[in-house]
Each structure stands twice: as C-alpha cells, then as structure tokens.
Backbone as a chain_set.jsonl record, in Angstrom:
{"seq": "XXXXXXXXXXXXXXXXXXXXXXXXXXXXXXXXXXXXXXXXXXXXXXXXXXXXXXXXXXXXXXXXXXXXXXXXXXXXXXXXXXXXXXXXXXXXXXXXXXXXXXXXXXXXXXXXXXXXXXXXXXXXXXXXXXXXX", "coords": {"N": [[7.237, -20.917, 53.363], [4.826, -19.969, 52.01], [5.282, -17.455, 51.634], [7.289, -17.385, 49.488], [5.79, -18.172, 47.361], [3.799, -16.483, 47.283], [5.806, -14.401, 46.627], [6.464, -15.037, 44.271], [3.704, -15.904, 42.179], [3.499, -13.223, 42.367], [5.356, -12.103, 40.29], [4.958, -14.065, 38.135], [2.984, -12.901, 37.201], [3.189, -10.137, 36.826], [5.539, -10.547, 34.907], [3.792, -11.385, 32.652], [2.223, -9.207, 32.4], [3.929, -7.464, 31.682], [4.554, -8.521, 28.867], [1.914, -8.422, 27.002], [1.709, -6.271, 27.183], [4.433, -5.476, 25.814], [3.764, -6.849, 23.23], [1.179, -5.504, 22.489], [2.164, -2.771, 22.009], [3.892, -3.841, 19.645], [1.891, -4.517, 18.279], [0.328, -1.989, 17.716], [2.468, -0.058, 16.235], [2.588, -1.679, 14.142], [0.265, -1.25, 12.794], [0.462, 1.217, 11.918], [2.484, 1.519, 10.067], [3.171, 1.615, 6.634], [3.423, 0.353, 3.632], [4.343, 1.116, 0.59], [4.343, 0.298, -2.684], [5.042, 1.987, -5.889], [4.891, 3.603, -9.179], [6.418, 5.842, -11.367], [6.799, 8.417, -13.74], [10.026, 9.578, -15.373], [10.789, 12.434, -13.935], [7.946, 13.484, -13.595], [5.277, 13.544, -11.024], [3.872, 12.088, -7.975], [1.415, 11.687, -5.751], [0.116, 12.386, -2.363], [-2.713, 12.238, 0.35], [-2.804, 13.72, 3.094], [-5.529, 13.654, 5.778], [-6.051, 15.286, 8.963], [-7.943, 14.688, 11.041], [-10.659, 14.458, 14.072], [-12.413, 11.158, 13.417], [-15.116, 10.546, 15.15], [-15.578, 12.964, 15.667], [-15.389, 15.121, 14.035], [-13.808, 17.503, 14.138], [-11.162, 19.328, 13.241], [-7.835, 18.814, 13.561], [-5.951, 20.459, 12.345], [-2.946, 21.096, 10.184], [-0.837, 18.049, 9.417], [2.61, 17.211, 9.927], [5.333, 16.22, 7.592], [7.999, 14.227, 7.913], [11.036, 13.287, 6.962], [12.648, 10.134, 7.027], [14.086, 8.907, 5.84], [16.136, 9.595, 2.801], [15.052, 10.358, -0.735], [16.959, 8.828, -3.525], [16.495, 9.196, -5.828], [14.634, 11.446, -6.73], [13.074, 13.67, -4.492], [11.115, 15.279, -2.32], [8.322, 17.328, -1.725], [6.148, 19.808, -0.683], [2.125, 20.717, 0.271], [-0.158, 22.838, 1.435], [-3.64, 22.337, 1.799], [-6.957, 23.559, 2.058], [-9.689, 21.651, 2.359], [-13.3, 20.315, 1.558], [-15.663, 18.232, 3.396], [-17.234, 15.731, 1.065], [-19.509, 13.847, 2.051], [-20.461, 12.015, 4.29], [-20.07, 11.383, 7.739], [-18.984, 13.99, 8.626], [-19.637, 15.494, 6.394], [-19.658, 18.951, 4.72], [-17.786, 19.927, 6.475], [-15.077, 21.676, 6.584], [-11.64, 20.619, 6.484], [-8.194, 20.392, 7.149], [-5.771, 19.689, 4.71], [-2.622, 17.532, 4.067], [-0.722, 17.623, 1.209], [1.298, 15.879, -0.19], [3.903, 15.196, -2.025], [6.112, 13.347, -4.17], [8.461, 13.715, -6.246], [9.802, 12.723, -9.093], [13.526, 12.428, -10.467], [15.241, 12.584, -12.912], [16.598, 10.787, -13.933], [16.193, 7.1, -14.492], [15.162, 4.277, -12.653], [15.168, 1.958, -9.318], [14.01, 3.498, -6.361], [14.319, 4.388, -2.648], [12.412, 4.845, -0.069], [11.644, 6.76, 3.111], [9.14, 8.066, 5.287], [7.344, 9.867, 7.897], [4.219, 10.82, 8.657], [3.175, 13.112, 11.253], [0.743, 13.806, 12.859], [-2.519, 13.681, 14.521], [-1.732, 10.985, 15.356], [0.869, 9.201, 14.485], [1.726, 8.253, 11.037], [4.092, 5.884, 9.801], [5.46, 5.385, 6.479], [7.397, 3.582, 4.323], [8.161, 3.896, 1.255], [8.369, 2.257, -1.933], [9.764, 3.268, -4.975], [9.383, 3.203, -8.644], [11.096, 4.727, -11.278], [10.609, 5.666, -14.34]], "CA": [[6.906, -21.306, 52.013], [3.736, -18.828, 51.471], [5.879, -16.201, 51.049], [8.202, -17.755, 47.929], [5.016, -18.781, 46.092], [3.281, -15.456, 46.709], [6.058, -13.502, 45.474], [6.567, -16.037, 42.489], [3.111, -15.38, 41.521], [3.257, -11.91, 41.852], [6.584, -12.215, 39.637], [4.606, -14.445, 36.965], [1.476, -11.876, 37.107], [4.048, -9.236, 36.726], [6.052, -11.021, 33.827], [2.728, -11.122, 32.327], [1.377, -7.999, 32.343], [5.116, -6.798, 30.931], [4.647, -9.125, 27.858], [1.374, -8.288, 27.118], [2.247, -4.318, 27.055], [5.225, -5.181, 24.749], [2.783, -7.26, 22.322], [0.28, -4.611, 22.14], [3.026, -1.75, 21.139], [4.439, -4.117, 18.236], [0.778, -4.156, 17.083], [0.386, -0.574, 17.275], [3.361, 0.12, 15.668], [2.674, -2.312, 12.693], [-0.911, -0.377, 12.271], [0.807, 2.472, 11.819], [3.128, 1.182, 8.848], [2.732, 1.511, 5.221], [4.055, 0.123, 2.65], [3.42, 1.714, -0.846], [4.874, 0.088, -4.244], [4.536, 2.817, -6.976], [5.323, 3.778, -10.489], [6.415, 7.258, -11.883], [7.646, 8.454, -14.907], [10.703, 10.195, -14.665], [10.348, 14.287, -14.127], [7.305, 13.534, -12.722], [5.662, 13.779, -9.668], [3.018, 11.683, -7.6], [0.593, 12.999, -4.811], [-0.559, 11.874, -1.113], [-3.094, 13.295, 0.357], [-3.118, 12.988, 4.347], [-6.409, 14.538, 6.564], [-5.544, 15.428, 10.028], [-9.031, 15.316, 11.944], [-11.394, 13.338, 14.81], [-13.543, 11.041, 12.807], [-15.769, 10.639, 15.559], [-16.554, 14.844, 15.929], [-15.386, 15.896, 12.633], [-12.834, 18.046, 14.615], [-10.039, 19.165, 12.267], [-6.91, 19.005, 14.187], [-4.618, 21.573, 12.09], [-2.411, 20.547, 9.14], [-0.2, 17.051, 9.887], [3.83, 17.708, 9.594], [5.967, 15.486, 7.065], [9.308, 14.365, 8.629], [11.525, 12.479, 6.203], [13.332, 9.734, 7.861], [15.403, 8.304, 4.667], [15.651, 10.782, 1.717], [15.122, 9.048, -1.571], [17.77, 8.87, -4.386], [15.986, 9.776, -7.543], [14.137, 12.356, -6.351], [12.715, 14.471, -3.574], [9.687, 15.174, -1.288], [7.858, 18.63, -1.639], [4.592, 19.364, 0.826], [1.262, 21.591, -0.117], [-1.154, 22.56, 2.597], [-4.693, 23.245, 1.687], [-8.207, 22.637, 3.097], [-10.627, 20.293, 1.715], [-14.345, 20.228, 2.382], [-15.79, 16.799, 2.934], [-18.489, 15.798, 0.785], [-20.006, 12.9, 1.988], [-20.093, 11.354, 4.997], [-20.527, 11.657, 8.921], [-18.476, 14.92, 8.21], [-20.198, 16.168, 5.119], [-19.424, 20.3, 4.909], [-16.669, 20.568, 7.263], [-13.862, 22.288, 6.238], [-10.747, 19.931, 7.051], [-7.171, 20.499, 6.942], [-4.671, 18.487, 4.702], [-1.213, 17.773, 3.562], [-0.491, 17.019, -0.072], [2.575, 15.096, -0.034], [4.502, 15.09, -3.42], [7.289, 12.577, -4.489], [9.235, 14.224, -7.365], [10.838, 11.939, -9.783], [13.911, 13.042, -11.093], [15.814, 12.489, -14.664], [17.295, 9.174, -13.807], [15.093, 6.176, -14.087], [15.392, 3.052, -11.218], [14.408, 1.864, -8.288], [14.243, 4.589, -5.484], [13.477, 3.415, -1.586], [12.615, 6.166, 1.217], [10.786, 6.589, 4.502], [9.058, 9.314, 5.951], [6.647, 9.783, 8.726], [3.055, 11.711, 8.416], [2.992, 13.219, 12.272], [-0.627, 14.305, 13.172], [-3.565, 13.057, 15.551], [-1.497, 9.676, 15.188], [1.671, 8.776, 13.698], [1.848, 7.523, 10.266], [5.322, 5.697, 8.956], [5.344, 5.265, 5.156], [8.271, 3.081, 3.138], [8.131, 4.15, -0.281], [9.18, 2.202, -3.0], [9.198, 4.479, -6.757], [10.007, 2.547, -9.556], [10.863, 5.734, -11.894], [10.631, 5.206, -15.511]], "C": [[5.888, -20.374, 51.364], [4.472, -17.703, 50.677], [6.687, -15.898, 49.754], [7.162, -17.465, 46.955], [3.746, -17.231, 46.253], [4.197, -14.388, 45.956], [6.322, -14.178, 44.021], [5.134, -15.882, 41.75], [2.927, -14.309, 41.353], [4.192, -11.057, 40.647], [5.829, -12.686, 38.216], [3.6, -13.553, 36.534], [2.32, -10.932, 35.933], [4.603, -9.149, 35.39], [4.765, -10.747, 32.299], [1.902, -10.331, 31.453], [2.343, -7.205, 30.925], [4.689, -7.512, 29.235], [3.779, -8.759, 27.192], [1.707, -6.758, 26.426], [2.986, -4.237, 25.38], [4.525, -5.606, 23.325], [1.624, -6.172, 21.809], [0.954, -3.105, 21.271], [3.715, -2.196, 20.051], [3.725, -4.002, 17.896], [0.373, -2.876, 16.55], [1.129, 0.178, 16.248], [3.405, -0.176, 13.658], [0.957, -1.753, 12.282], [-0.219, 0.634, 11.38], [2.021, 2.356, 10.853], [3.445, 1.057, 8.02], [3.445, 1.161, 4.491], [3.84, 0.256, 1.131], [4.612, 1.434, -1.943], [3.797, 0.706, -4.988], [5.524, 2.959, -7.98], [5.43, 5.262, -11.033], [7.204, 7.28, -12.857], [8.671, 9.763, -14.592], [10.682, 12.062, -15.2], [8.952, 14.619, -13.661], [6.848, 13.485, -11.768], [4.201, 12.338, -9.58], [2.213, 12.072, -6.583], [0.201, 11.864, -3.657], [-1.396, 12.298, -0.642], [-3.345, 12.662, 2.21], [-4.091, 14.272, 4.961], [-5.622, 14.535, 7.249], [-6.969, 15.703, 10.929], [-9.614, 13.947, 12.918], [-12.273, 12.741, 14.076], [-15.084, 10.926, 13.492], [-16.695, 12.036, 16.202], [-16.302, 15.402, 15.134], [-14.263, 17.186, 13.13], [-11.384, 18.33, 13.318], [-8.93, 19.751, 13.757], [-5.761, 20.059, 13.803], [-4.32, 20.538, 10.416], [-1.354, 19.542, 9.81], [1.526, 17.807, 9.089], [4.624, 16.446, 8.578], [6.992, 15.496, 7.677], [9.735, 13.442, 7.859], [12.506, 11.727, 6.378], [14.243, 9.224, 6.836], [14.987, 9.236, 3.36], [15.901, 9.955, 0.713], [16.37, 9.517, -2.449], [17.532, 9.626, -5.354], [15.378, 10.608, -7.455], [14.201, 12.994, -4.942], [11.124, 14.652, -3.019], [9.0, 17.434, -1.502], [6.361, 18.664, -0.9], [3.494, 20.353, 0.305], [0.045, 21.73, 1.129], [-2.568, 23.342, 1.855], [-6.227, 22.554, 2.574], [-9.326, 22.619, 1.787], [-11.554, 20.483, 2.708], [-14.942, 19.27, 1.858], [-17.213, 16.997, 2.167], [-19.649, 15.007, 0.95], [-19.941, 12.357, 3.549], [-20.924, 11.271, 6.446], [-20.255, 12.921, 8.688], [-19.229, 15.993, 7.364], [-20.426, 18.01, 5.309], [-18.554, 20.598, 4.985], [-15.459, 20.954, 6.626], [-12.416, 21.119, 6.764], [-9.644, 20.489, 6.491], [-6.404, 19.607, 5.779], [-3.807, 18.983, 4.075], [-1.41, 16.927, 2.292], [1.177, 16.742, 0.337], [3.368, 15.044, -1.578], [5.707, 14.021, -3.308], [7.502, 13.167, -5.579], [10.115, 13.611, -7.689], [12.116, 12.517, -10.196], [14.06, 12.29, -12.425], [15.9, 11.08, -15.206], [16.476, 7.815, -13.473], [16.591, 5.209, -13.332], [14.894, 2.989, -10.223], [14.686, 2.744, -7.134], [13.428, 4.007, -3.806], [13.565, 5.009, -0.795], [11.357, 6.117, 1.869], [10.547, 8.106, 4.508], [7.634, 9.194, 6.887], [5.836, 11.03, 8.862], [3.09, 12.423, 10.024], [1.841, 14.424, 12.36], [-1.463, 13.608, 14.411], [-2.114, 11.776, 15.899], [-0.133, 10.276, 14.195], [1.578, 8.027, 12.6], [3.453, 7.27, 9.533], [5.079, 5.111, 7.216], [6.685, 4.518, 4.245], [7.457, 3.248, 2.004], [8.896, 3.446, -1.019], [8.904, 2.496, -4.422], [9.977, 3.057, -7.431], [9.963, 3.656, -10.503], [11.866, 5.096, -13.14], [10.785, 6.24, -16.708]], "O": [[6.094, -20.01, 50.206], [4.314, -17.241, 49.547], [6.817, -14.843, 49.135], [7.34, -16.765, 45.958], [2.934, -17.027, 45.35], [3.802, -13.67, 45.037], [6.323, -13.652, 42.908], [5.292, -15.703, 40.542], [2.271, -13.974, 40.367], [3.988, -9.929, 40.197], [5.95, -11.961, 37.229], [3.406, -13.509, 35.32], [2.212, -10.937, 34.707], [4.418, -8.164, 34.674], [4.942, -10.091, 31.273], [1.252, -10.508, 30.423], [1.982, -6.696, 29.864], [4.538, -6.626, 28.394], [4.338, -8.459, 26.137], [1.885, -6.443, 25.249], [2.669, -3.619, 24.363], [4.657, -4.861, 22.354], [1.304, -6.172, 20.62], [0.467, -2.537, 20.294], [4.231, -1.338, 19.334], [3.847, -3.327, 16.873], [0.126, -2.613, 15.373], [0.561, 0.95, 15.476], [3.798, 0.401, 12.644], [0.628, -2.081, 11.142], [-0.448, 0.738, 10.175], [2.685, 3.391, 10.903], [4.333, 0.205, 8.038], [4.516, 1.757, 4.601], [3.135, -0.563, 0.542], [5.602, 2.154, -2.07], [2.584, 0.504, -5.035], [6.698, 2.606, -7.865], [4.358, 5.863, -11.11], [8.137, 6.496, -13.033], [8.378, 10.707, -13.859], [10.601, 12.641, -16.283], [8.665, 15.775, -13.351], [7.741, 13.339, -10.933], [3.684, 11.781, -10.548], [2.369, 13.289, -6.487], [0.009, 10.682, -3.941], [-1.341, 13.447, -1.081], [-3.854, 11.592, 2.543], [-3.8, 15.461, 4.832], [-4.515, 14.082, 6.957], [-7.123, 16.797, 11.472], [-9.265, 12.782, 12.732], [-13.208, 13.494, 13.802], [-16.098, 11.108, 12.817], [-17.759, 12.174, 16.807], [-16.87, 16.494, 15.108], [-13.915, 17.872, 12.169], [-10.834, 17.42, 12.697], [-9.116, 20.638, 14.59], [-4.888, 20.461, 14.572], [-5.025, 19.734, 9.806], [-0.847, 20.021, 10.824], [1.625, 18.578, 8.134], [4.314, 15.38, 9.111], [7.301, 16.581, 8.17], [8.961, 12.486, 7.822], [13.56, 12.244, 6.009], [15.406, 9.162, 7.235], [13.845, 9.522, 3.002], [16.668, 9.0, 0.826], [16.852, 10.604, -2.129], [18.209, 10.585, -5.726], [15.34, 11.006, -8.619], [15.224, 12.892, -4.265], [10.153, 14.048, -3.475], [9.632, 18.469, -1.289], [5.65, 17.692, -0.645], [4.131, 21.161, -0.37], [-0.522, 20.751, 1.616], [-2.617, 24.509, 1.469], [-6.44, 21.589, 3.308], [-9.593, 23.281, 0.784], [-11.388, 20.689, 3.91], [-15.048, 19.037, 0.654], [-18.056, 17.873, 2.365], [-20.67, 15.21, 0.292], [-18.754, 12.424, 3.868], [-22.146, 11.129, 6.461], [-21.321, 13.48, 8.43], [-19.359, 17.172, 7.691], [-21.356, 18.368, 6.033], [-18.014, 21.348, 4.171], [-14.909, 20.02, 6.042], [-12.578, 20.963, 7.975], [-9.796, 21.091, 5.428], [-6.515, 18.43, 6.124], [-3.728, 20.109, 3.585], [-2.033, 15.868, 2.225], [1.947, 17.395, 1.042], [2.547, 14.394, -2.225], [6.232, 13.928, -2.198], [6.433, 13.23, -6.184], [11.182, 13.601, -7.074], [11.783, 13.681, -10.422], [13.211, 11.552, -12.924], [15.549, 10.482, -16.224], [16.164, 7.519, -12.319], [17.822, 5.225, -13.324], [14.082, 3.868, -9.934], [15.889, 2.726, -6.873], [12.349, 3.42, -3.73], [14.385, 5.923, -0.884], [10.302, 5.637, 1.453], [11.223, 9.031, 4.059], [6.826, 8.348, 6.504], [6.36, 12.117, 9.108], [2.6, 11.32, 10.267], [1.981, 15.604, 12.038], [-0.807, 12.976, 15.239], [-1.572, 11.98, 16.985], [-0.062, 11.281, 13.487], [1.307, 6.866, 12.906], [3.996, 8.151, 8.866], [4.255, 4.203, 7.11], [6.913, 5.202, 3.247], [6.312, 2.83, 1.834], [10.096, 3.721, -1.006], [7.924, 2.029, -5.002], [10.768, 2.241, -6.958], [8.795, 3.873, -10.826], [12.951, 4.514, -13.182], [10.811, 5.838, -17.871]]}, "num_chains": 1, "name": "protein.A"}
C-alpha cells in the first residue's frame, strides 16, 4: 500500500507543479499583449515609439525588430530607427536605441484590424484597431 500512495502523491505534486507552470505562462503572455483602439485620418500616418533597454542599468540593448503577424487592410506599417537621449530619470543622458513604428492610413476610410509583434529584451504583441477617417 505505501508504495500506491507514495507514487499518487508524487503524481498529485507533479500534476501540480505542471498546472502551476501552465498558469504562470498564460499570465506572461497576457502581460505582454496590447490592445490599442485608435483614430487616423485617412493619408495619414500615426507613430509608436518602442525603447529597447535594461531599466535597471540603463543598458541599451540595440534597436527592437517589428514582425507583422496580420497585415492591415487600409494601410501599411513603415519602421524608423533613431536614438533618443533620456531626459529624466534613473537613466537621464544615456543615449538609447528606438523603433518608431508608423501605421500609414490609406485613401479608404473604415475599420482596419492588424497584429504585429515588437521583438526586443522581451516580446511585445500589439492588436491594432485604426478607425481611418
């Protein structure tokens, strides 16, 4: 009998631990999520602006990559890399990296939906929804 009920708790431990794991990577996941309702007029554009550094050493990691997982309808995605020096902060001086992100409306007003994912230090996913006017 010992032997059932030690591997049955080492089974429920086990079960456990697994659940646990998977709970902690949906939360991660949903950190890392965005959801941005915006407004553009059409032919115009709008702007993102993502760092890429350690906030705890002020470390700039490089410039972050855009990867565009659903391409939108009404427009398009264009990228700008420049560096930004902070002015305020723990930081304050440092030179940092970033990505300007563009959404480019086009001609045709309506509602426009699209994904794309910031990849730097960290993953950022982004749903976009434009309302272009």
């Amino acid at each position: 009998m010992k032997p059932r009920r030690s591997n049955l708790r080492r089974l429920t431990i086990a079960g456990v631990a697994v659940g646990m794991f998977f709970a902690a990577a949906q939360s991660a996941t949903a950190q890392n999520t965005r959801y941005l309702d915006r407004r553009v007029a059409a032919g115009k554009q709008m702007e993102f602006q993502w760092l890429n550094y350690d906030e705890r050493t002020c470390k700039d990691r490089g410039y972050p990559k855009l990867i565009v997982n659903s391409k939108p309808s009404l427009g398009s995605y264009r990228t700008k890399r420049r560096k930004f020096t902070q002015q305020n902060g723990r930081c304050k001086g440092k030179k940092l990296s970033v990505l300007l992100v563009y959404y480019v409306a086009g001609r045709k007003k309506g509602s426009d939906r699209s994904s794309f994912t910031i990849r730097g230090s960290s993953d950022i996913r982004i749903h976009l929804k434009a309302q272009v006017y």
